[in-house]
DRENTI-528853 format. One record per residue (C-alpha): residue in one letter; x, y, z. Coordinates in steps of 0.1 Angstrom, whole numbers, plus 5000, padded with zeros to 4 digits. Example, Ala and Ser with C-alpha at 12.3 -4.5 7.8 and 13.67 -1.06 7.14 Angstrom:
2
A512349555078 S513749895071 
//
This chain:
287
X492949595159 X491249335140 X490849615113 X494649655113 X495049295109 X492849265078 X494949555062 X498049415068 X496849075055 X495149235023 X498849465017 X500949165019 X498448994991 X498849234972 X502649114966 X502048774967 X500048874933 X502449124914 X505048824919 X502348524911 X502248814875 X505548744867 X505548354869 X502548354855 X503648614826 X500748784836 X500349204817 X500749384850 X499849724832 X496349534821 X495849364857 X496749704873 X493749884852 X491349634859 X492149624890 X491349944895 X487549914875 X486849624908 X488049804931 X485950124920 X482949864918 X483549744951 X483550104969 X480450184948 X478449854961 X479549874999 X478250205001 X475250275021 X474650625011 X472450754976 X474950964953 X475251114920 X478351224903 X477451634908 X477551564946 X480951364943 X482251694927 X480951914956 X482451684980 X485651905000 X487651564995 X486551564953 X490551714946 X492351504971 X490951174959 X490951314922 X495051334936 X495451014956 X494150814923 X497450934906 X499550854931 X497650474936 X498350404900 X501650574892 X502950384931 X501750094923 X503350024886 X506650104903 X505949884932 X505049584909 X508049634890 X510249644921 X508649284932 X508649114899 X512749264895 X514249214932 X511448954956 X508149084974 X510449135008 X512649414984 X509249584974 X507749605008 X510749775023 X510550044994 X507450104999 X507250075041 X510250305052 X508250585039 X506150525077 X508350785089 X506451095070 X503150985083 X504250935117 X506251245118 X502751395106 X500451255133 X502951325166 X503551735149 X500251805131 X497651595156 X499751635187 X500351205192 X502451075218 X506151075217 X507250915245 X510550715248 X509350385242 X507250465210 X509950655197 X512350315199 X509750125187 X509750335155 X513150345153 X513149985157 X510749915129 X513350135101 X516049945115 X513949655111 X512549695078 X516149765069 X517549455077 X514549245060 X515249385028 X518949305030 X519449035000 X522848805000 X522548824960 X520549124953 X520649294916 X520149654937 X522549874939 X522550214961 X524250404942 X522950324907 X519250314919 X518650594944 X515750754922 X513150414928 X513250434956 X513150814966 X510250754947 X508450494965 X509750604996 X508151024990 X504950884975 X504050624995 X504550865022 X502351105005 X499650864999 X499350705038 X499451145053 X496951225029 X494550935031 X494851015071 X494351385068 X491251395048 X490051065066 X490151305099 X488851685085 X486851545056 X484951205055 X482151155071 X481150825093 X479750655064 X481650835035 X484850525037 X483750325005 X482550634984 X485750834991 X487850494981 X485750414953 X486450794941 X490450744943 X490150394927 X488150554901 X490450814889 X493350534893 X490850354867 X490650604841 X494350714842 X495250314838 X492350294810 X493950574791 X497350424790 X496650084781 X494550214752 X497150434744 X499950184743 X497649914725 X496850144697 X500750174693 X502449894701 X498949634691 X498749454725 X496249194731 X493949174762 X494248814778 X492048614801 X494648574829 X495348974834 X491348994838 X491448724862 X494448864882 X493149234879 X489849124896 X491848934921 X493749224928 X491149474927 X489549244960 X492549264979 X493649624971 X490049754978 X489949625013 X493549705023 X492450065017 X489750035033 X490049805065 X493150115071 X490950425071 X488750235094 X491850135117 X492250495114 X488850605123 X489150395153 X489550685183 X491850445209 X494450385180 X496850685170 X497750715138 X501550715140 X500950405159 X498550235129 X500750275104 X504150185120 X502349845130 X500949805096 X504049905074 X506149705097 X503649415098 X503749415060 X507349365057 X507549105080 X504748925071 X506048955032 X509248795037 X508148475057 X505548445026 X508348525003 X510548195017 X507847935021 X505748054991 X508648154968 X511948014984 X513548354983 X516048285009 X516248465044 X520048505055 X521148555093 X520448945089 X516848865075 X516148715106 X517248935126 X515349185110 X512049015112 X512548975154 X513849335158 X510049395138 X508249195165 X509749375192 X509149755174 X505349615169 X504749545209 X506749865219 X504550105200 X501549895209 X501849895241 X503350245242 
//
């Protein structure tokens, strides 16, 4: 559980940042790259095992990282974008009603539990998530913004079944920090490209402050990713149940730090939202 924890922590940072970006006037697109470049380091460094790049290559998970780094990188513009535009709480519940793909995954594909009072609990936790993102004076409009959030809703699905599926048929006990660094590292060279692309047309200058926010970033990405495959490589924990509790965990967690942190304020509904979370939480927990 403790692994859980750390994830959820490290996820909510993660928005805390993109909006400390904005204040800050912070180049998300250069923090994002070198974010990436750390993060990569960071898998590299934490991993016990001797490897050179031909036996990356040969790996059976080589294509679905190679994959997965697209995702990270394409993902997380948009969710930056969504946090800096509408609050942290909006981004978090783009991003965290996608828990029903995984889920659905783990109770059809690996046979998970499905019993009454994990079912409500999940149910619980969309309605929750739901009524957290609900602003009194939001900018977002249904009908004139479905694509973002089809978007972030279909890939951050994508990204949470796929990091679960090769985590179970794939990885080995000791291959978590190489398999991240790989994702991170494709992520790296896809950001690299643009942001050298874009500075050789539009002449954008590198900055001290996106360094220092990528590397920040980088830290806190790296070990969300990783403290959630190990969650997920922990045998009494079922997936469907790890990631409702973590995507719901993140929302709620994200909007208390979006009112005390950045007074973005929490109506009736909000509230409501965040103790309907609490009670979805202990009914798939305990389920």
């Amino acid at each position: 559980m403790i692994y859980l924890l750390l994830s959820i922590l490290s996820s909510t940072i993660i928005f805390i940042l993109f909006k400390l970006f904005d204040r800050y006037q912070i180049n998300t697109l250069q923090a994002i790259a070198i974010n990436y470049i750390v993060a990569c380091i960071l898998g590299l460094s934490l991993s016990n095992k001797a490897f050179h790049i031909q036996d990356i290559v040969q790996t059976t998970w080589f294509y679905g990282a190679m994959i997965l780094g697209v995702l990270f990188i394409v993902i997380f513009n948009i969710m930056a974008i969504t946090a800096q535009k509408h609050g942290i709480s909006v981004a978090s519940v783009a991003t965290k009603m996608s828990v029903v793909i995984p889920v659905i995954f783990g109770i059809y594909v690996y046979n998970e539990s499905s019993g009454f009072q994990k079912l409500l609990g999940i149910v619980l936790a969309l309605v929750a998530v739901v009524l957290v993102s609900i602003k009194a004076k939001s900018n977002i409009r249904i009908k004139n913004n479905l694509l973002l959030p089809f978007i972030l809703f279909l890939g951050s699905g994508i990204i949470d079944t796929s990091i679960k599926y090769i985590e179970s048929a794939y990885l080995e006990d000791d291959g978590i920090p190489l398999f991240s660094a790989t994702i991170f590292g494709f992520a790296a060279i896809i950001g690299l490209i643009v942001l050298f692309y874009k500075k050789s047309t539009n002449n954008i200058k590198f900055n001290k402050l996106s360094l220092i926010g990528g590397a920040a970033l980088g830290l806190v990405n790296y070990t969300s990713i990783y403290y959630i495959l190990l969650a997920l490589d922990y045998e009494s924990l079922e997936s469907s149940t790890i990631f409702t509790v973590n995507n719901v965990g993140i929302v709620m967690l994200s909007a208390l730090i979006g009112l005390t942190l950045f007074h973005e304020k929490l109506s009736v509904k909000n509230w409501i939202g965040i103790m309907v979370a609490i009670i979805s939480i202990l009914l798939v927990t305990l389920a």
